[in-house]
C-alpha positions in Angstrom: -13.8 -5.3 4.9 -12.1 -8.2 6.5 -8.9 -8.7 5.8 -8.7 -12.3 7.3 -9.0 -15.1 4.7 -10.0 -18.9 4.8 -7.1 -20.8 3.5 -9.1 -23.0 1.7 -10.9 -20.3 -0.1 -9.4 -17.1 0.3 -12.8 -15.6 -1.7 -14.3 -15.9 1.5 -13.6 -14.2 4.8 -11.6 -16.1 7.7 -13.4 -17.0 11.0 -11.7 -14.1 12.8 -12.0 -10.5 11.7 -9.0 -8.5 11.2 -10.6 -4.9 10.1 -9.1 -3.4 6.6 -10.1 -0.6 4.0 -9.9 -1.1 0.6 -8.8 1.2 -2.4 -9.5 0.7 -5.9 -5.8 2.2 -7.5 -5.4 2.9 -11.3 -2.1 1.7 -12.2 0.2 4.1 -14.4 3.8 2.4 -14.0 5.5 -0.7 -12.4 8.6 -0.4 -10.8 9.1 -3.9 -10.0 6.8 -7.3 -10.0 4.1 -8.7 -12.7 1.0 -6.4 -12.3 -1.1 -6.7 -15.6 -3.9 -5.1 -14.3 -4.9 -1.1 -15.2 -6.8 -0.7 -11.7 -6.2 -2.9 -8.5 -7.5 -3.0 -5.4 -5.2 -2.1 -2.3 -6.2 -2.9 1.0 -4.6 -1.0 4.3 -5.0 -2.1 7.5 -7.7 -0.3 9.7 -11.4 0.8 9.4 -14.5 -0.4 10.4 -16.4 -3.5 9.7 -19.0 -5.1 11.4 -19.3 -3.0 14.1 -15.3 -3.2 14.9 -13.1 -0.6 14.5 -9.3 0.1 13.6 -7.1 2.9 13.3 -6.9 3.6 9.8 -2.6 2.9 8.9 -2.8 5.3 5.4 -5.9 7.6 4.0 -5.5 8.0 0.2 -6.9 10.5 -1.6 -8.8 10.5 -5.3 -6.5 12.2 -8.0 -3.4 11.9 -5.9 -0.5 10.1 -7.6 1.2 7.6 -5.1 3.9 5.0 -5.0 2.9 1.9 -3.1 4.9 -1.4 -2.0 2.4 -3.9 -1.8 1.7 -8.1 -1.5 -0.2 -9.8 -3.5 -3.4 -10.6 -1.5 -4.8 -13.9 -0.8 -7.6 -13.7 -3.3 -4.4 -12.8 -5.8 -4.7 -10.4 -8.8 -6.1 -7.4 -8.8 -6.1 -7.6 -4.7 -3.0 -6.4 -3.0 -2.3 -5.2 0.4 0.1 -3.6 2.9 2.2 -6.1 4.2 4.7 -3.9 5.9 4.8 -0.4 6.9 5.7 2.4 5.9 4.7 1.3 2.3 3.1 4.1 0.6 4.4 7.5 -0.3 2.7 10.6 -2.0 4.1 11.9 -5.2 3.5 15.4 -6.3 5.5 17.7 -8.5 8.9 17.3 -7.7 8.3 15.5 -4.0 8.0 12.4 -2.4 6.0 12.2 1.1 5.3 9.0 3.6 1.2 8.4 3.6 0.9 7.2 7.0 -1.9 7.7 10.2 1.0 6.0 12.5 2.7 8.6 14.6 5.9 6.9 14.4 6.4 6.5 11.1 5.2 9.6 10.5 8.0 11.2 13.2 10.7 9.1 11.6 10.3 10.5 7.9 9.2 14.0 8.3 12.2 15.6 8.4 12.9 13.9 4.9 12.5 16.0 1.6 13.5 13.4 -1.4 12.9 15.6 -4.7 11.0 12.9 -7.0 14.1 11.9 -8.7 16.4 11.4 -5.8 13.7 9.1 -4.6 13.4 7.1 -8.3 16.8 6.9 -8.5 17.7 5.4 -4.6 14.7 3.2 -5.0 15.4 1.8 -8.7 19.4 1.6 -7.6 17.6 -0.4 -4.6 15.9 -2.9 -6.8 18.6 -3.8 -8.9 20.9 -4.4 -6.0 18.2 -7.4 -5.0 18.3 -8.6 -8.4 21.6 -9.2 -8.4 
């Protein structure tokens, strides 16, 4: 898909073409922000389109459980995207892993081993420090 929008109707694509993939997500909880939506559609940079190509930023996986900090997209509600990276993160049993195709990224957080809660707790202690 493209991920460039026309301002003046973001239903439509923008002149140039900035390559993008997009997921359709089933939401199970919010951490923070108005999402009223059971499924959404989350767009990460990379893919192909149109005979253009991009590294794909993040490959999800059907029946994986993941944790995602996402934009609202310029269509708004249900569409969101990746503004910033790293922004999504794998959660299985009692782990929490960066999803990331970027080298980098990946380097900088693989030595990391949050349990689930550790994670929950640093990121909801996070949240309310902002709110303040």
């Amino acid at each position: 898909m493209n991920l460039n929008r026309d301002p003046d109707d973001p239903e439509k694509e923008g002149g140039t073409v900035t390559v993008g993939t997009e997921y359709q997500v089933t939401v199970t909880d919010v951490l923070k922000g108005d999402v009223k939506q059971d499924e959404i559609f989350v767009s990460v940079q990379g893919g192909s389109y149109q005979n253009q190509k991009a590294p794909l930023k993040s490959t999800l996986e059907k029946g994986k459980t993941y944790l995602f900090f996402l934009f609202v997209a310029a269509q708004g509600p249900p569409h969101y995207y990746d503004g910033t990276q790293p922004n999504i993160f794998e959660i299985s049993k009692d782990k929490v892993e960066l999803v990331t195709n970027v080298e980098q990224y990946r380097q900088t957080f693989q030595d990391v081993n949050l349990s689930k809660t550790a994670f929950y707790s640093n990121l909801k202690q996070a949240i309310q420090s902002t709110e303040q």
